[in-house]
C-alpha positions as CSV (number, residue, x, y, z in Angstrom):
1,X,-49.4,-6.1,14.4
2,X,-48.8,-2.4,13.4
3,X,-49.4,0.3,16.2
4,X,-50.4,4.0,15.3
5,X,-48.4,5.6,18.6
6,X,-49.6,8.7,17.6
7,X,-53.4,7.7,17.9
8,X,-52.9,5.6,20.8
9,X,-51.0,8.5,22.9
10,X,-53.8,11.4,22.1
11,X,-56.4,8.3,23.0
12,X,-54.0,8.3,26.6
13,X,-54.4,11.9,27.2
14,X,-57.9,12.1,25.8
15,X,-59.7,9.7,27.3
16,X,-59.4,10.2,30.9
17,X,-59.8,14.1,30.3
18,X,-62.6,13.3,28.6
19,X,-64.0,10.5,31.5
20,X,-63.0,13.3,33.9
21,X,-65.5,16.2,32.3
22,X,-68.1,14.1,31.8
23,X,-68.1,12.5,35.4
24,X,-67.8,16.0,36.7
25,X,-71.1,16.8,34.9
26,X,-72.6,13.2,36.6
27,X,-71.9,14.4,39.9
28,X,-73.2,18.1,39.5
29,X,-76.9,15.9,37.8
30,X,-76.4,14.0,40.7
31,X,-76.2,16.9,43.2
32,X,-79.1,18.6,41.9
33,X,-80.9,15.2,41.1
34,X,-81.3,15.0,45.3
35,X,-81.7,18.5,45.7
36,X,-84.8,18.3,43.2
37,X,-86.3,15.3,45.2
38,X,-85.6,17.5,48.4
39,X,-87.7,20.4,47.0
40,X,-84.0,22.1,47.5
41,X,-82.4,24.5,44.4
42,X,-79.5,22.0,44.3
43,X,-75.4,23.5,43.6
44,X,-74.4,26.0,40.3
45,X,-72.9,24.5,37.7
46,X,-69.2,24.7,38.1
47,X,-69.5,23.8,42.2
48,X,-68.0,19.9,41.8
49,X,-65.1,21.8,39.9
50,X,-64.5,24.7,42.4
51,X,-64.4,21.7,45.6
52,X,-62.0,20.1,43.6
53,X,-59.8,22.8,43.1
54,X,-60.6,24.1,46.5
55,X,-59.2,21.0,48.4
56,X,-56.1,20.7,46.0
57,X,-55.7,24.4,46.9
58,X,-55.2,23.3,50.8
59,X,-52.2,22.7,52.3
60,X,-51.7,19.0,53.9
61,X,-50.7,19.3,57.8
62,X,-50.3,16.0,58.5
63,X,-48.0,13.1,56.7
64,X,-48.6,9.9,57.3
65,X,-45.8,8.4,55.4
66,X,-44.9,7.2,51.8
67,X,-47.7,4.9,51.8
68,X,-50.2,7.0,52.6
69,X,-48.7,9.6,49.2
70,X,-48.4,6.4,46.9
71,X,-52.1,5.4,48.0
72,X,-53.1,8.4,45.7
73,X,-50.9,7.4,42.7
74,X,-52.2,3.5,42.7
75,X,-56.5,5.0,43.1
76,X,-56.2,7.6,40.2
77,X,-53.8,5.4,38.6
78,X,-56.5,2.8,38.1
79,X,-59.5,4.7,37.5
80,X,-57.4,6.7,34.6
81,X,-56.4,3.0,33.0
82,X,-59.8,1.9,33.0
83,X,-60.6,4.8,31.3
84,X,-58.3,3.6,28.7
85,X,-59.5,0.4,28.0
86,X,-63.6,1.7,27.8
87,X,-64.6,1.9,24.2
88,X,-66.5,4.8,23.4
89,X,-67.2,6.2,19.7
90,X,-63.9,7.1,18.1
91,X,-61.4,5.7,21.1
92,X,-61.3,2.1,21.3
93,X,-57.8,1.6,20.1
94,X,-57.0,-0.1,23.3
95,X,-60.4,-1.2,24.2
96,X,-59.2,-3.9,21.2
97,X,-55.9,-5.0,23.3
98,X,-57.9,-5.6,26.5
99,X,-61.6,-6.7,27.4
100,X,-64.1,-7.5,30.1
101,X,-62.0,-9.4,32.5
102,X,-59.1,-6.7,32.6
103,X,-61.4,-4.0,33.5
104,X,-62.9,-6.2,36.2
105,X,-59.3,-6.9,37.4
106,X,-58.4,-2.5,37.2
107,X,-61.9,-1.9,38.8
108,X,-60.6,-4.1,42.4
109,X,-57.4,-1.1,41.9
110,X,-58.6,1.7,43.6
111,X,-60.3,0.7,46.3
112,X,-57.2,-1.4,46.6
113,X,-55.2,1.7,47.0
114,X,-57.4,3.7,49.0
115,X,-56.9,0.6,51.7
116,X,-53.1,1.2,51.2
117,X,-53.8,5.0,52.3
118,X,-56.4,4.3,54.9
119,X,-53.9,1.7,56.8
120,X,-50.9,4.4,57.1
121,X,-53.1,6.4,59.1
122,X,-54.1,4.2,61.5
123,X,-57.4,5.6,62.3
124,X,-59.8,3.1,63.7
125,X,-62.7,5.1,61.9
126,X,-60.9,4.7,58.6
127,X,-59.9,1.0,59.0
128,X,-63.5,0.1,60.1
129,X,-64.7,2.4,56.8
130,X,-62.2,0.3,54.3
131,X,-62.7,-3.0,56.0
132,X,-66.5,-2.0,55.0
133,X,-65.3,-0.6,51.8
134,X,-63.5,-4.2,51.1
135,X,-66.6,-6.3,52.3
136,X,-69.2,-4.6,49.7
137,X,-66.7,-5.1,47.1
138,X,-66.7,-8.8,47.7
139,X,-70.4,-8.6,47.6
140,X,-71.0,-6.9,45.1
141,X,-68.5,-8.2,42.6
142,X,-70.0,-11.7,42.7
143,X,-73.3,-10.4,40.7
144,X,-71.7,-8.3,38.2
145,X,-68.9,-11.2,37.6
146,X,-71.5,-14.0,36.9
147,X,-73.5,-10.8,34.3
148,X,-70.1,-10.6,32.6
149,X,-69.9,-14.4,32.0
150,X,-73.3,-14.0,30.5
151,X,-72.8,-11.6,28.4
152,X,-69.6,-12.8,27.2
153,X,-71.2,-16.5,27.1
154,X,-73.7,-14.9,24.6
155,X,-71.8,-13.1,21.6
156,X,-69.1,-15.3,21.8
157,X,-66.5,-13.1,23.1
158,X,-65.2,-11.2,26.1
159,X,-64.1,-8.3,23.6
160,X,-66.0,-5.0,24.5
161,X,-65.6,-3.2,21.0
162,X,-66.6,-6.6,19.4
163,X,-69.9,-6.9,22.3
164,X,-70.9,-3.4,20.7
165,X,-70.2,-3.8,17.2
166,X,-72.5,-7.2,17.2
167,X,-75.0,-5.3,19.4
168,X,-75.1,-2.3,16.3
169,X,-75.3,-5.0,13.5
170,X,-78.8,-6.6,15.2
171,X,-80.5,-3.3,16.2
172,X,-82.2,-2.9,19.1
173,X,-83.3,-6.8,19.6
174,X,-79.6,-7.5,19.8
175,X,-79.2,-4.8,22.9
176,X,-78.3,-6.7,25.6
177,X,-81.0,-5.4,28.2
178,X,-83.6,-7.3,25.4
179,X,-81.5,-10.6,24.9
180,X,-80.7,-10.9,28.8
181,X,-83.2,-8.8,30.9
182,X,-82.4,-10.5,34.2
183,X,-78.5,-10.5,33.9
184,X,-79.4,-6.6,32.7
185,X,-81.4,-6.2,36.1
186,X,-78.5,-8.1,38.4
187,X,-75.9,-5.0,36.9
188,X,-78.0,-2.4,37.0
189,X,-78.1,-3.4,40.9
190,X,-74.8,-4.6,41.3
191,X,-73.8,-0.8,40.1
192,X,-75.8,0.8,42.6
193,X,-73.3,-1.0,45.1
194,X,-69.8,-0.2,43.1
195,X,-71.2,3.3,43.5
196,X,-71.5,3.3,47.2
197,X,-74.9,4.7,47.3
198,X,-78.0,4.0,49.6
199,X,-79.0,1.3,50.5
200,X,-75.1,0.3,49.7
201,X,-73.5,3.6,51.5
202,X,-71.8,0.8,54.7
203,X,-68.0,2.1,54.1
204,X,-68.9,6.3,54.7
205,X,-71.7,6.1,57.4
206,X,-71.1,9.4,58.7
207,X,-73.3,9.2,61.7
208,X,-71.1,5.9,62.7
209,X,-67.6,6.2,61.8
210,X,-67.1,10.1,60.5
211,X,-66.9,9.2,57.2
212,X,-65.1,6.3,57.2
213,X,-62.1,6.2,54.6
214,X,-62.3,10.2,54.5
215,X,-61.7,10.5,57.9
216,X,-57.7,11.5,57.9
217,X,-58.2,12.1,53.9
218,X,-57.8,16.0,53.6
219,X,-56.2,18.5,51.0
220,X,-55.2,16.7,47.4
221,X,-56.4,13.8,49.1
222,X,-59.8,14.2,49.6
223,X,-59.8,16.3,45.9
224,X,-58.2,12.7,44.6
225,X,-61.1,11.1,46.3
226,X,-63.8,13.4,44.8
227,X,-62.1,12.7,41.3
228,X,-62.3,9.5,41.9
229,X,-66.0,9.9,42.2
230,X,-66.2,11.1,38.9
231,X,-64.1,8.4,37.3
232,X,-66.7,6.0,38.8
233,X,-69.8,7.3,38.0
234,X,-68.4,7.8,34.5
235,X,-67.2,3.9,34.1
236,X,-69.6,2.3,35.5
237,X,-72.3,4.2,33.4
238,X,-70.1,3.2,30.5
239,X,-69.4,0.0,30.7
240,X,-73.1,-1.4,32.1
241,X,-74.1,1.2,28.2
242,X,-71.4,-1.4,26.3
243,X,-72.9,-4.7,28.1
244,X,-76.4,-3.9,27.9
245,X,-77.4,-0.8,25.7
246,X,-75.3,-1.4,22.4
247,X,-72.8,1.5,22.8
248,X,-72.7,4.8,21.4
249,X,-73.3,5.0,17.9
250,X,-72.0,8.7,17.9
251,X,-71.6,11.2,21.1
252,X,-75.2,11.9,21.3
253,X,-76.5,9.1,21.7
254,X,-73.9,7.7,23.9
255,X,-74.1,10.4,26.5
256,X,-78.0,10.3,26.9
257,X,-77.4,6.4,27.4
258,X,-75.2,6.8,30.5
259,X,-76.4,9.4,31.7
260,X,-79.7,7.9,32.1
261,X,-78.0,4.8,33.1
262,X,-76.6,7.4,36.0
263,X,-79.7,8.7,36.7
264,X,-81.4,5.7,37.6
265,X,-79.1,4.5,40.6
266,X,-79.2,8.4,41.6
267,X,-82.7,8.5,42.0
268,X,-83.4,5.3,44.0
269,X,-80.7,6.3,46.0
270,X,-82.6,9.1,47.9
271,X,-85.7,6.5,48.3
272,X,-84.1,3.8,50.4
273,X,-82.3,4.2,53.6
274,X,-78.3,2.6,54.5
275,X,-78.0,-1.3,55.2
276,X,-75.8,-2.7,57.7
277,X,-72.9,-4.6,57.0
278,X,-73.8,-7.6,57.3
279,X,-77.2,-7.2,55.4
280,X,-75.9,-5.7,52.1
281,X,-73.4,-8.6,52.2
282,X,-76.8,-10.9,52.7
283,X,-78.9,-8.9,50.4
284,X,-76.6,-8.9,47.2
285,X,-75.5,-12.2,47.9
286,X,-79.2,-13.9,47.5
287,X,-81.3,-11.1,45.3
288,X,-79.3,-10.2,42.2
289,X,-77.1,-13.5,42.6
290,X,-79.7,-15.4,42.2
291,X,-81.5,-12.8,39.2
292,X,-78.1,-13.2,37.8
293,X,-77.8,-16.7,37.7
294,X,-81.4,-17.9,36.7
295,X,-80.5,-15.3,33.6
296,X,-77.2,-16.7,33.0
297,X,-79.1,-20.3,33.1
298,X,-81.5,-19.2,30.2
299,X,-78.1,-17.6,28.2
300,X,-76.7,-20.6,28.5
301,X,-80.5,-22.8,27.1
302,X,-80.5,-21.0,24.1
C-alpha cells in the first residue's frame, strides 16, 4: 500500500489543532449555554483561551515525581491520537488504517493517565475523585460498547470513513439515528457520562472531595486538564455525528451537527442534579443498557 507522508504528517499537525479550536469554541457555547439558563451574561469570547494560557503561565511549586510529569504526556497523548484517527471532511487518511474499536481502546487513555498523576500525589481527595473517575468509565463504557456493535453489526463494518460514506450514499434514511433510534438514544446518554456532566459529575464533586482529580493538579497541569476538556467535547461530538448523523458532508454542515450534538448534553446538564456513586453505576447499567440492547436486538432481526 502506497503512503502520501506528506498528507498524512500535515493531517498529524492539523487535526488536533484543529480538534483543539473547535473544542475551545464548545466550551466557551458551553459556558454561556449555563450562564443563559442562569439569566447570567455568561464569559467573552476568548476567556477558555486566556485560563489556558493563564495556568500554563504559573509556576508549579510542588513536584510529585516523574509519574506525576509523564501523567500529562500519556492524557494529551491520547486525546491528540484520537484526534487522528476521527474522520472529518478532508482528513481521514488515517481514519482508513484504524476504526471503531481503536478509538474505544485510545478513549480508556486519558483517564488512564490522569490515574497515573493522581496516584503520585497521594491525595486522599484525588484518589477518591479517580477511583470515581474509573468507576463511571466502567459504567458508562458498557452502553456505548454494545451501540458500537450495533452500528458496526449494521453496515457491515467497523470502518468509520466506510460508516459515513454508506450513511452519504442512502440520504437521510440511511443516518444512523433513523435506522437505529434506540442504540442512537443509548449514545447520546452514554456521552453525557464520558463528558462528566450532571447527573454523571461523581469524580469532581466539589462540595465532597475539592474537586477530586484537580485537587493537587495546578499550573500546566490543570491547563492540560482544561485541554483535555476541549479534546473531549470535540471527539465525542464527533464520533456520536460519524455513528449516528452521516458525517460532514463539507465543514458546514459538519460543525452545526456536533455542535448541536454538544448542545444537547450541555443543556440537560443544568436541569438535573449529581448522582451518587453507586447510583450512576446502577442507573447506566439498567436504563441505556437495556435501550441499547433491545436496539441492538432489532439490528440484529433485520
Amino acid at each position: 500500500m502506497d503512503f502520501d507522508w506528506q498528507h498524512m504528517l500535515i493531517e498529524l499537525l492539523v487535526m488536533p489543532t484543529l480538534a483543539f479550536v473547535v473544542g475551545l469554541v464548545m466550551v466557551l457555547m458551553a459556558r454561556r449555554l449555563r450562564a443563559r439558563i442562569e439569566r447570567r451574561v455568561g464569559p467573552p469570547f476568548w476567556q477558555p483561551l486566556w485560563d489556558i494560557l493563564k495556568l500554563y503561565s504559573k509556576r508549579t511549586q510542588v513536584s510529585h515525581g516523574h509519574m506525576h510529569e509523564i501523567s500529562i504526556i500519556v492524557l494529551l497523548g491520547g486525546m491528540i491520537a484520537m484526534e487522528v484517527f476521527l474522520p472529518v471532511p478532508g482528513f481521514d487518511t488515517f481514519a482508513h488504517h484504524g476504526d471503531a474499536l481503536t478509538l474505544i481502546y485510545l478513549m480508556m487513555v486519558p483517564t488512564l493517565g490522569m490515574a497515573l498523576g493522581v496516584s503520585a500525589c497521594a491525595n486522599p481527595n484525588g484518589s477518591i475523585g479517580i477511583a470515581r473517575a474509573l468507576t463511571a468509565m466502567l459504567a458508562y463504557d458498557v452502553p456505548f460498547i454494545i451501540t458500537v456493535a450495533g452500528a458496526a453489526m449494521l453496515y457491515g463494518t467497523t470502518s468509520l470513513p466506510e460508516i459515513i460514506a454508506i450513511q452519504q450514499q442512502q440520504g437521510l434514511e440511511g443516518w444512523g439515528a433513523v435506522q437505529m433510534p434506540l442504540l442512537a438514544l443509548a449514545a447520546l446518554i452514554s456521552m453525557q457520562a464520558m463528558l462528566g456532566k450532571e447527573p454523571f459529575e461523581i469524580y469532581v464533586a466539589p462540595a465532597e472531595i475539592a474537586t477530586g482529580p484537580m485537587t493537587e493538579m495546578s499550573g500546566k497541569f490543570l491547563g492540560s486538564m482544561f485541554i483535555m476538556q476541549c479534546f473531549q467535547l470535540y471527539t465525542v461530538s464527533v464520533l456520536y455525528t460519524t455513528l449516528f448523523l452521516g458525517g460532514g458532508e463539507n465543514w458546514a454542515t459538519f460543525l452545526i451537527k456536533i455542535f448541536v450534538v454538544v448542545a444537547i448534553p450541555m443543556t440537560l446538564t443544568n436541569i438535573f442534579p449529581r448522582y451518587k456513586t453507586e447510583a450512576v453505576v446502577a442507573w447506566l447499567w439498567k436504563w441505556p443498557t437495556a435501550i441499547a440492547l433491545v436496539g441492538l436486538f432489532v439490528v440484529m432481526m433485520r
